[in-house]
TIPARO-273670 format. One record per residue: residue in one letter; x, y, z of N, C-alpha, C in turn. Coordinates in pm, whole numbers, plus 50000, padded with zeros to 5 digits. Atoms other than C-alpha are relative to their C-alpha. Example, Ala and Ser with C-alpha at 12.3 -4.5 7.8 and 13.67 -1.06 7.14 Angstrom:
BEGIN
A500894988150000512304955050780500905012050000S499184988149994513674989450714499235010950073
This chain:
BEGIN
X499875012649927502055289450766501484996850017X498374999649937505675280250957500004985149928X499555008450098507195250950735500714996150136X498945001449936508925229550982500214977349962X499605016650009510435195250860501324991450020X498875010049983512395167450928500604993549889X499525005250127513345159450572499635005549895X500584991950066512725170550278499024984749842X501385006350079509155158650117500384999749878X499755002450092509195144649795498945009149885X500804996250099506195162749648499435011650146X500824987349950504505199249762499084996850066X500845005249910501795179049905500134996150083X499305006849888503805159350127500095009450072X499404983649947505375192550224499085004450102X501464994949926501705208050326499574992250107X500465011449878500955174650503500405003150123X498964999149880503785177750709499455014750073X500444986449947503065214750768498664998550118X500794998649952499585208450866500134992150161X500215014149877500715175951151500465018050099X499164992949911502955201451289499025010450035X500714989149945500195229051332499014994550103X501005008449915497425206151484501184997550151X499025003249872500685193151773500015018650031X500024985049956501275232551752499005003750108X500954996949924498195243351854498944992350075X500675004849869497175214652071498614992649937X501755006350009493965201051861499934987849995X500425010849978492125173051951499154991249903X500995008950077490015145451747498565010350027X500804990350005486885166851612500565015449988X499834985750051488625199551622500005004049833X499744997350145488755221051276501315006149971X497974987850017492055231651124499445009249925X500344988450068490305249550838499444995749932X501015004450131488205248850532501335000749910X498945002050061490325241150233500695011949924X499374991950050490395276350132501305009950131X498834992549902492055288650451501254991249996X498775002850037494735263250367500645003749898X499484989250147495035279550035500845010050031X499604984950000495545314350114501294992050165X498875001549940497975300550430500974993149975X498255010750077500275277450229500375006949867X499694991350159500055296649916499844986549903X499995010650109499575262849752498445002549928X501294997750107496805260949458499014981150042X500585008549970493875237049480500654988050029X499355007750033495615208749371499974993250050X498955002749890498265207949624498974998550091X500685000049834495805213249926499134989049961X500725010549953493555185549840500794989649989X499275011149983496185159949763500645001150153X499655000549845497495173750104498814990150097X500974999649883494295168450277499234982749983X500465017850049493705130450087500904996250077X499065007049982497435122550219499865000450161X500334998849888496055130450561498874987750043X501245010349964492715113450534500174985049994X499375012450031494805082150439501014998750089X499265000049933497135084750715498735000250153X500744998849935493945086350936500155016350127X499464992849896495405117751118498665013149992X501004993050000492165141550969499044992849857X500615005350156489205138550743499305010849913X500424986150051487455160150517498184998250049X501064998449921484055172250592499295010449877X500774991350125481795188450266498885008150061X501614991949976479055210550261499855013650142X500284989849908478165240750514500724995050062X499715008349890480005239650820501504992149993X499035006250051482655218950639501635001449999X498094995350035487025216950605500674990650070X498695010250018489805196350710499875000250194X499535004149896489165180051059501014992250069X499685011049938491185160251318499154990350045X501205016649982490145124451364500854995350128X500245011849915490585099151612500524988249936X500015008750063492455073151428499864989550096X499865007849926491935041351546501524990049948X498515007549977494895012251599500484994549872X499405005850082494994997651279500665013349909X499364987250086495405033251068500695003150088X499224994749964497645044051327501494989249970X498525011450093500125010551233500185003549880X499844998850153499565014450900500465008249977X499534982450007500895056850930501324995050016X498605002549934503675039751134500944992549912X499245008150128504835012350877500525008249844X499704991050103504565037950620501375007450003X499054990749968507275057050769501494988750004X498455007150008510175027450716500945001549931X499345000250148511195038650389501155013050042X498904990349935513345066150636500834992150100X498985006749865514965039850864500384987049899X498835005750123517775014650796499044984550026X500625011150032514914987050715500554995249864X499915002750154515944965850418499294993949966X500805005350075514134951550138499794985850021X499685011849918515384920050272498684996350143X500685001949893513504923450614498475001249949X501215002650000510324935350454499334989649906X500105015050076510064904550221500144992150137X500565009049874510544882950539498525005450043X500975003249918507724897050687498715000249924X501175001450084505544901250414499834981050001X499985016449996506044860250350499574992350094X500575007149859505434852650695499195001449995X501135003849990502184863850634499294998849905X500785002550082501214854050316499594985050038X500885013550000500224816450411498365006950060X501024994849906497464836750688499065006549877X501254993950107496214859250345499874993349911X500385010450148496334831950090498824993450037X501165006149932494114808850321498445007450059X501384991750013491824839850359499615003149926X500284998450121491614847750060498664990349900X500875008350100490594815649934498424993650077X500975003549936488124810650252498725010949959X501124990650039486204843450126500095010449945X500094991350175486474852349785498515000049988X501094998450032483524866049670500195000449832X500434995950150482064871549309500805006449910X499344985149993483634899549328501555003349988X498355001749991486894891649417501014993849882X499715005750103487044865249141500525006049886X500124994350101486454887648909501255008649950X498314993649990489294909049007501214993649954X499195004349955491354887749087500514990449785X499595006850137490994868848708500765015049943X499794991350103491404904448501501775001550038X498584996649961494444908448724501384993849986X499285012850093496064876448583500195002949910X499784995950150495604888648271500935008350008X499024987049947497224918448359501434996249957X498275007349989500304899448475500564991949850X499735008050113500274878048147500405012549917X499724992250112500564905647924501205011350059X498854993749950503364919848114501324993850017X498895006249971505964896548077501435004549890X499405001450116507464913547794501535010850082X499154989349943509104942348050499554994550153X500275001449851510274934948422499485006650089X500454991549881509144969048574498504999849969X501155001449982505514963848414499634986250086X500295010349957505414926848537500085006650142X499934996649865506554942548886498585007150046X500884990649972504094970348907497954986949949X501385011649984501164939848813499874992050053X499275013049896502844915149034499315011050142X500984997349879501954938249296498555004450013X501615001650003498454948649200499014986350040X501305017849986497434910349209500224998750150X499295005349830499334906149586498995007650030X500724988249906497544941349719498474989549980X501785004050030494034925249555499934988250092X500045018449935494794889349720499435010150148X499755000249831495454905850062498735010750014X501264993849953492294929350053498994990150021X500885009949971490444899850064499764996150170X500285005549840490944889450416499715010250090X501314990949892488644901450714501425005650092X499214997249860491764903550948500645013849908X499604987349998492514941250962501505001149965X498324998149983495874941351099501034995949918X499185007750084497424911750877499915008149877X499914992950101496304931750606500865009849991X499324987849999497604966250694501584998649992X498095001449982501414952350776500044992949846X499495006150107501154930650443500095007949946X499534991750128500314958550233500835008649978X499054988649959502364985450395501704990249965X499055006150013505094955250363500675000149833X499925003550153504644948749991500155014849941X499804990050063504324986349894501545003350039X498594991450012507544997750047500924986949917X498625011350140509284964049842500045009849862X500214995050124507824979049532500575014549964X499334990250011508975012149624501465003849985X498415002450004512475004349683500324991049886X499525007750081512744985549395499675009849892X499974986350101511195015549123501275004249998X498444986250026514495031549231500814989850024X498535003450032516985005949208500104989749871X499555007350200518724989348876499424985850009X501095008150062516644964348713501294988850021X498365008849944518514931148834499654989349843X500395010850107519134902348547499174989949992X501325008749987516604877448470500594987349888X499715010550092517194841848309499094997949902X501374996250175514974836447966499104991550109X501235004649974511844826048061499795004050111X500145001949882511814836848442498775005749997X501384995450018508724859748389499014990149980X500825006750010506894833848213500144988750129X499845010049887507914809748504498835004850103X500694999649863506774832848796498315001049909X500994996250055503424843548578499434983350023X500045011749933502924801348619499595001550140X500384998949838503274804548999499115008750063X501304992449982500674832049013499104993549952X501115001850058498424816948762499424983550135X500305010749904498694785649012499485006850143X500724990449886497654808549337498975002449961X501434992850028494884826349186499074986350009X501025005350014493434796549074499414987550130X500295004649896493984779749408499095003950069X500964994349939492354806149565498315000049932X501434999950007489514807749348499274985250029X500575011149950488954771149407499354995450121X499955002649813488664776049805500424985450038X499085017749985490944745549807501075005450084X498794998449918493164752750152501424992649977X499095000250026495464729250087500825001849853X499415002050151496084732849702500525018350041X499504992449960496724768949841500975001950050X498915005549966499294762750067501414996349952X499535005250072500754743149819500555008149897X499494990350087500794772849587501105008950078X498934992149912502364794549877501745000750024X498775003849951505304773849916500795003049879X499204997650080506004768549561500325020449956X499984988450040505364807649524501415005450106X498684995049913508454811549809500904990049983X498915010150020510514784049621500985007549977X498234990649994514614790749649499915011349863X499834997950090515394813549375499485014750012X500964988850000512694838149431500915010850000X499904990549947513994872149431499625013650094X500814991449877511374886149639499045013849860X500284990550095510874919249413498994998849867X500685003750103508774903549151499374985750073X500625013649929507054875449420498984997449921
């Protein structure tokens, strides 16, 4: 298989991914065509199981193919539709001169739209989540990169809640690349108590939302984007 990239992938899977976009444009295939079963990506990448199915997940999550089991079966092209094709596209910022800055604006801009959905249709279900995931955050205040990495678990959970597709896909794609760009840069200072502070301003959201109280929501929103914020730990 001809390796041809524009950067260099962070993981062997990536790598394969890339490999495979470029063969499908190669050879012209359309939504429904087959590229291969997963062993003919084997023996043509030389990669071991592993690698080829994390390839072929990082595909099916990019909507660009899907997999296909049983007789008959292997690694088609799809048809993505508009929202997985934004969501592929947003993914790809973490190579252009976007800053952490810009995607905090736009994440914010649309958290009033997923807070108020959130709290219009939480289910059972959601509750449920949405409490353990509090906890979560509580017991993470002792270290800033666990509080981070639970700070965004509770955001992603909020914003799966709402029906609207699109708002979703740009929030989460917004909030993951924060979180990403922040893993890799130096842990910034924190005043005593600020953890337990923001862990407060979450515990006040959640429970807005579980209330389906719009404006006590709202209300949480704002204080949750009061001055100070650093964004990185919202």
């Amino acid at each position: 298989m001809v390796r041809v990239f524009t950067g260099v992938p962070p993981t062997r899977a990536e790598a394969l991914a890339a490999d495979i976009e470029t063969m499908i444009r190669e050879r012209g295939l359309g939504p429904g065509d087959l590229i291969g079963t997963l062993d003919d990506l084997r023996e043509l990448s030389g990669y071991g199981r592993a690698t080829v199915s994390e390839a072929a997940r990082l595909l099916s999550d990019r909507g660009t193919a899907e997999i296909r089991l049983g007789r008959g079966g292997g690694l088609f092209v799809t048809d993505p539709n508009p929202v997985v094709r934004l969501r592929h596209t947003l993914l790809t910022v973490r190579s252009r001169p976007t800053t952490v800055a810009d995607a905090i604006a736009v994440r914010e801009a649309l958290e009033p739209l997923i807070a108020a959905d959130a709290a219009r249709h939480r289910t059972k279900r959601d509750i449920a989540d949405l409490r353990r995931l509090l906890t979560a955050l509580g017991r993470a205040t002792s270290s800033t990169d666990a509080f981070m990495r639970a700070n965004s678990a509770l955001h992603e959970r909020i914003a799966e809640i709402t029906p609207n597709h699109l708002a979703r896909a740009v929030y989460l794609a917004m909030t993951r690349y924060v979180r990403e760009q922040s893993e890799h840069a130096a842990p910034a200072a924190r005043p005593a108590g600020y953890l337990e502070h923001r862990l407060a301003v979450h515990t006040e959201l959640v429970e807005a939302i579980i209330d389906a109280d719009p404006a006590r929501t709202q209300t949480a929103v704002t204080r949750h984007h009061s001055p100070g914020d650093p964004g990185t730990t919202s």
